[in-house]
The first five atom37 places (N, CA, C, CB, O) and aatype in JSON, in Angstrom:
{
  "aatype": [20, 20, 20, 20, 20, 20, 20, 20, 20, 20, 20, 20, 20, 20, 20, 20, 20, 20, 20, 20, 20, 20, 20, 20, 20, 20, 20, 20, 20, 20, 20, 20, 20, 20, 20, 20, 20, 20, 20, 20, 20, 20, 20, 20, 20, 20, 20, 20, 20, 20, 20, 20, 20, 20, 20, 20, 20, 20, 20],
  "atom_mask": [
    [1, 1, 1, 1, 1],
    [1, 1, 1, 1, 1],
    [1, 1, 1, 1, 1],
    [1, 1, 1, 1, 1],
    [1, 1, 1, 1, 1],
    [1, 1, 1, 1, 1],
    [1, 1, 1, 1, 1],
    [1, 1, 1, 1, 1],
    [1, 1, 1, 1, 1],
    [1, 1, 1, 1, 1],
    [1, 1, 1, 1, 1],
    [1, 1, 1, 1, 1],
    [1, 1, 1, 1, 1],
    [1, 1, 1, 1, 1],
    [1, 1, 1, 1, 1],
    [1, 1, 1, 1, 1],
    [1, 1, 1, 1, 1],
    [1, 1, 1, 1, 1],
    [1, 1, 1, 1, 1],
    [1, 1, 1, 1, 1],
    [1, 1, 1, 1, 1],
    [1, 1, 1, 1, 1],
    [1, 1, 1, 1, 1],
    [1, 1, 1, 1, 1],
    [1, 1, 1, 1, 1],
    [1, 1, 1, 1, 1],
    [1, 1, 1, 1, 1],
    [1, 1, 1, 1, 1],
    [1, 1, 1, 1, 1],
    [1, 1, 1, 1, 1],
    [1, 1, 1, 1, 1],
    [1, 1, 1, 1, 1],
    [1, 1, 1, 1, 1],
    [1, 1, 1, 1, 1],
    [1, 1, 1, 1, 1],
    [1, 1, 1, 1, 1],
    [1, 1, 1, 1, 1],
    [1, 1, 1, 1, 1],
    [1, 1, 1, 1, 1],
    [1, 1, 1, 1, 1],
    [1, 1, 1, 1, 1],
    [1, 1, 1, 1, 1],
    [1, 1, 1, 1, 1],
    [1, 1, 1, 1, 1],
    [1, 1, 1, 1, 1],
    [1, 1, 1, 1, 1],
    [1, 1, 1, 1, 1],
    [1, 1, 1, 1, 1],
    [1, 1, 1, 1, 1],
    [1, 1, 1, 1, 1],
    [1, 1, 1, 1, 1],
    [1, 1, 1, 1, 1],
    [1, 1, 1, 1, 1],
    [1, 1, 1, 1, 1],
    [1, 1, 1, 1, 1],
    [1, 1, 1, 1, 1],
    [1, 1, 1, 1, 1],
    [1, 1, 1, 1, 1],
    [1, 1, 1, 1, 1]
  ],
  "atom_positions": [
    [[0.83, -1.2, 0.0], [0.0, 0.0, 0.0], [0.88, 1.26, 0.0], [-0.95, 0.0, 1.22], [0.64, 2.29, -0.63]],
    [[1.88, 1.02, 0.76], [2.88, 2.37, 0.72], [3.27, 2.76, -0.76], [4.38, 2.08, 1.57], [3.06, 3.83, -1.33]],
    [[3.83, 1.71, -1.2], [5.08, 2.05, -2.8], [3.55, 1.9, -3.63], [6.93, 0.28, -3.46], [4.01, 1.99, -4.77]],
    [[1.85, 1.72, -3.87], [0.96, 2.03, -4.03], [0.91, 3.8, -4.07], [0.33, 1.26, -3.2], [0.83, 4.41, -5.14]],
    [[0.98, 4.44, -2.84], [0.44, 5.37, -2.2], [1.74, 6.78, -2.77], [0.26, 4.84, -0.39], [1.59, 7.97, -3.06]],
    [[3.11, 5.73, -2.72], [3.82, 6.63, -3.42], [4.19, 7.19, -4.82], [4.54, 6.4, -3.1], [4.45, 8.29, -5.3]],
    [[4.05, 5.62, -5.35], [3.67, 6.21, -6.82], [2.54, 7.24, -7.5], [3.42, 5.18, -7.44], [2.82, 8.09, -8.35]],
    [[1.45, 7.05, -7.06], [0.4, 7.83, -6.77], [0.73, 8.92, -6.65], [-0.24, 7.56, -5.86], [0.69, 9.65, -7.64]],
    [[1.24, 9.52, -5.2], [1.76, 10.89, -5.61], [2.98, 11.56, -6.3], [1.79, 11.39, -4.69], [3.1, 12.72, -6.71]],
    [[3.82, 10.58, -6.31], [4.8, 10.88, -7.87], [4.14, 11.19, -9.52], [5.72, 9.35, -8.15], [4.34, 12.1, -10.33]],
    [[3.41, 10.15, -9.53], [2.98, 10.14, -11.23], [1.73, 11.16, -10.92], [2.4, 8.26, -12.09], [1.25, 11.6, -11.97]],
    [[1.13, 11.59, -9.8], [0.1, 13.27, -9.81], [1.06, 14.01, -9.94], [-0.89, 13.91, -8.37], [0.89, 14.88, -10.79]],
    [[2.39, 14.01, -9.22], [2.99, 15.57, -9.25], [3.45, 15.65, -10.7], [4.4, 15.91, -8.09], [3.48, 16.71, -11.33]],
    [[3.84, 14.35, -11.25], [4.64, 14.54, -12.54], [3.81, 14.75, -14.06], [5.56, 13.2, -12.63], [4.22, 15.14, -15.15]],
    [[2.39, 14.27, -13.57], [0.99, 14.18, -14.67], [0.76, 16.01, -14.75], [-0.87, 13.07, -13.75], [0.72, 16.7, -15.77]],
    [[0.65, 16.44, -13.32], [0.48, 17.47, -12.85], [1.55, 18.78, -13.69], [0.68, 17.14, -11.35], [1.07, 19.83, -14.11]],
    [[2.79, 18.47, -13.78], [3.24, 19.15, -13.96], [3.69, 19.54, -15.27], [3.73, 19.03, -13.27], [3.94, 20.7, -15.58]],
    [[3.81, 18.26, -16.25], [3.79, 18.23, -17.44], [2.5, 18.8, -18.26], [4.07, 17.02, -17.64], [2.65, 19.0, -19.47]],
    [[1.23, 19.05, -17.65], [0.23, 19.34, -18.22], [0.47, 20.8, -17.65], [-1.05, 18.46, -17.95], [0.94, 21.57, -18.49]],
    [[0.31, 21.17, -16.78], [0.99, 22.49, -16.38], [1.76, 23.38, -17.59], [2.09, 22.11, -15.27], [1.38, 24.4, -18.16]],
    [[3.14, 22.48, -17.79], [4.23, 23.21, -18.31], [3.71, 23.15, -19.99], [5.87, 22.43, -17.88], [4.1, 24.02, -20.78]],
    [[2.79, 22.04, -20.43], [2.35, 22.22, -21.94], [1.27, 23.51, -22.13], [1.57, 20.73, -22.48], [1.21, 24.41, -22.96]],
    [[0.54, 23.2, -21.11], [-0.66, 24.52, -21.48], [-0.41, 26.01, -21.53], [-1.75, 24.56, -20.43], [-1.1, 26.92, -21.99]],
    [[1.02, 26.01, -20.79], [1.06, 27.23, -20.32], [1.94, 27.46, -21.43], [1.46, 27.52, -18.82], [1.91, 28.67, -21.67]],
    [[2.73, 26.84, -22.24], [3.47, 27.14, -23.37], [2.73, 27.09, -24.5], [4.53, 26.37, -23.51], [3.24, 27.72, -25.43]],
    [[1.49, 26.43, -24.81], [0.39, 26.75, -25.96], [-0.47, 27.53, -26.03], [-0.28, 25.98, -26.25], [-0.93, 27.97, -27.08]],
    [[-1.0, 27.96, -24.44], [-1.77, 28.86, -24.47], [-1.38, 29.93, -23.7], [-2.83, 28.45, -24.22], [-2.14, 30.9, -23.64]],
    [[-0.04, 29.94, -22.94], [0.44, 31.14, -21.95], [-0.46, 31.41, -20.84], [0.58, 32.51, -22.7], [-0.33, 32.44, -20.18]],
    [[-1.47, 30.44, -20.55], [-2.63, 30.72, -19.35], [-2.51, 29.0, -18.9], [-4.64, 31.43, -20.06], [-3.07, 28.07, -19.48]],
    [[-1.74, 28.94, -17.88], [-1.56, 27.49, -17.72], [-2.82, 26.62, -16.65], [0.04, 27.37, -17.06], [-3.17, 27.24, -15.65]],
    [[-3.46, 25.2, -16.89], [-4.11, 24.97, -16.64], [-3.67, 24.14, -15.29], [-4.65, 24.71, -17.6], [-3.4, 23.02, -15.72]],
    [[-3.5, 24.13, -14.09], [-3.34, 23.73, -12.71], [-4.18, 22.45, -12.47], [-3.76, 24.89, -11.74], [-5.05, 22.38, -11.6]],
    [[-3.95, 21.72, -13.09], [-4.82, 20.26, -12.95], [-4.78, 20.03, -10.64], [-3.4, 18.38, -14.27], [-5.59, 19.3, -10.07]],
    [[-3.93, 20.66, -10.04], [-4.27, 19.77, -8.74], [-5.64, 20.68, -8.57], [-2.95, 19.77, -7.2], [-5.73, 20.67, -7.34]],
    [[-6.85, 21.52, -9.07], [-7.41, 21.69, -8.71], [-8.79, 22.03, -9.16], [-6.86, 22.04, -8.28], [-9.6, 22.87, -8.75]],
    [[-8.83, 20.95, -10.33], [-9.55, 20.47, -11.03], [-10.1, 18.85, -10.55], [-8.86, 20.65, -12.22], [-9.42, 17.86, -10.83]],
    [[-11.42, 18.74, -9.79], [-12.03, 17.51, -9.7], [-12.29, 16.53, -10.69], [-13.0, 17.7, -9.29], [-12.33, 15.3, -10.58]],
    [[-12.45, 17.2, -11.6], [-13.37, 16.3, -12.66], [-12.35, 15.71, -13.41], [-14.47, 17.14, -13.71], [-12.69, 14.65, -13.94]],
    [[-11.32, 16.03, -13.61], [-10.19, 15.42, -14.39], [-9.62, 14.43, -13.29], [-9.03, 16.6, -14.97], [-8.75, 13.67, -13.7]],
    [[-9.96, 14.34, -12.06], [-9.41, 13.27, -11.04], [-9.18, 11.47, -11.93], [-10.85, 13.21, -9.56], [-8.07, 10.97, -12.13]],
    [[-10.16, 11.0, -12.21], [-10.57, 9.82, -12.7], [-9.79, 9.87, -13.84], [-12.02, 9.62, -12.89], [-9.1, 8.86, -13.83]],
    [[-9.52, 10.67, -14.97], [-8.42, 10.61, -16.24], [-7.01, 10.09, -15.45], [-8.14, 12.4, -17.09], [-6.38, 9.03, -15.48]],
    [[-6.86, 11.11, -14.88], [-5.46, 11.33, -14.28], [-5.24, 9.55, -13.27], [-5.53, 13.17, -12.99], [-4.35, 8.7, -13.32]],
    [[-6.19, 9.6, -12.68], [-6.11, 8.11, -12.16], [-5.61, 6.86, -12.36], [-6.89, 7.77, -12.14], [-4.96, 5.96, -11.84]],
    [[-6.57, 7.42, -14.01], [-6.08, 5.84, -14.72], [-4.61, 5.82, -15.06], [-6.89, 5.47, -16.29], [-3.98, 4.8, -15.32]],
    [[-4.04, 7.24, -15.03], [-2.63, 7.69, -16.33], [-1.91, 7.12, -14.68], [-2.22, 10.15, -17.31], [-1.06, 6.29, -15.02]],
    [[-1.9, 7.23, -13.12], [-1.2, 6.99, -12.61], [-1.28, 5.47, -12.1], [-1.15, 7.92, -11.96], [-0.44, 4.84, -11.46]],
    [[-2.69, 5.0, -12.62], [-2.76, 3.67, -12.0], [-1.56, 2.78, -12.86], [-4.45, 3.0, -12.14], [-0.86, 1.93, -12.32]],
    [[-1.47, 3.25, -14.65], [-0.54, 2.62, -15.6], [0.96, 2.78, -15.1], [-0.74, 3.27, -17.05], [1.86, 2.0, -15.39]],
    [[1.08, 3.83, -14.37], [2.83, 4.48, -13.9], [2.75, 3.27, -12.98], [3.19, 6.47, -12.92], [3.6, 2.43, -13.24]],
    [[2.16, 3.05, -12.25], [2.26, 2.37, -10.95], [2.67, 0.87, -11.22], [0.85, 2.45, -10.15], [3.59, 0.26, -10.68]],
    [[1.58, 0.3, -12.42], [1.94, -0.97, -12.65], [3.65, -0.95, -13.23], [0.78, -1.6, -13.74], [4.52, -1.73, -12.84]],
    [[3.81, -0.01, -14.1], [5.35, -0.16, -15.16], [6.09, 0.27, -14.13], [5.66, 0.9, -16.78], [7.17, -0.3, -14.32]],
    [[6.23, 1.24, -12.7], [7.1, 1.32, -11.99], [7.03, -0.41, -11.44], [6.88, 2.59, -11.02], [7.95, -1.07, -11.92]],
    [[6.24, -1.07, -10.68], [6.09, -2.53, -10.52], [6.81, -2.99, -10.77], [5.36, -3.15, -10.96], [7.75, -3.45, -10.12]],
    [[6.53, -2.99, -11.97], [7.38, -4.23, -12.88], [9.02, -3.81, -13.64], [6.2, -4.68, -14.39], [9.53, -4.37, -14.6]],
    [[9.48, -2.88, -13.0], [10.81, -2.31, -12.81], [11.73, -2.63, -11.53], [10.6, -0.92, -12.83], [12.94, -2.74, -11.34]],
    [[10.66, -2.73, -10.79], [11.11, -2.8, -9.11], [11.65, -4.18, -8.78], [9.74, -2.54, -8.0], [12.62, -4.41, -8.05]],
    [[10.61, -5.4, -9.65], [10.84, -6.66, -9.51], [11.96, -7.34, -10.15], [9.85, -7.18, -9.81], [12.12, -8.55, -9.97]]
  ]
}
């Protein structure tokens, strides 16, 4: 549950920040996904996939 719990907030800060750093260079008004609800469940799935391929790196 931990290396769960940590990937999780690695692949948000890093989902987070890459969408950040694209919007704000296409549109110069950057979009702050940690505070956006509704995009929760997208972002979920994109960290549930980090989580498995970190996994299966670890092993």
């Amino acid at each position: 549950m931990k290396t769960f719990l940590l990937g999780f907030a690695e692949g948000y800060f890093t989902v987070s920040l890459i969408i950040y750093i694209a919007t704000y260079l296409i549109l110069k008004n950057p979009i702050n996904t940690l505070f956006y609800p509704e995009i929760y469940p997208v972002l979920f799935g994109l960290f549930y996939l980090g989580y498995k391929v970190n996994k299966k790196q670890v092993e």
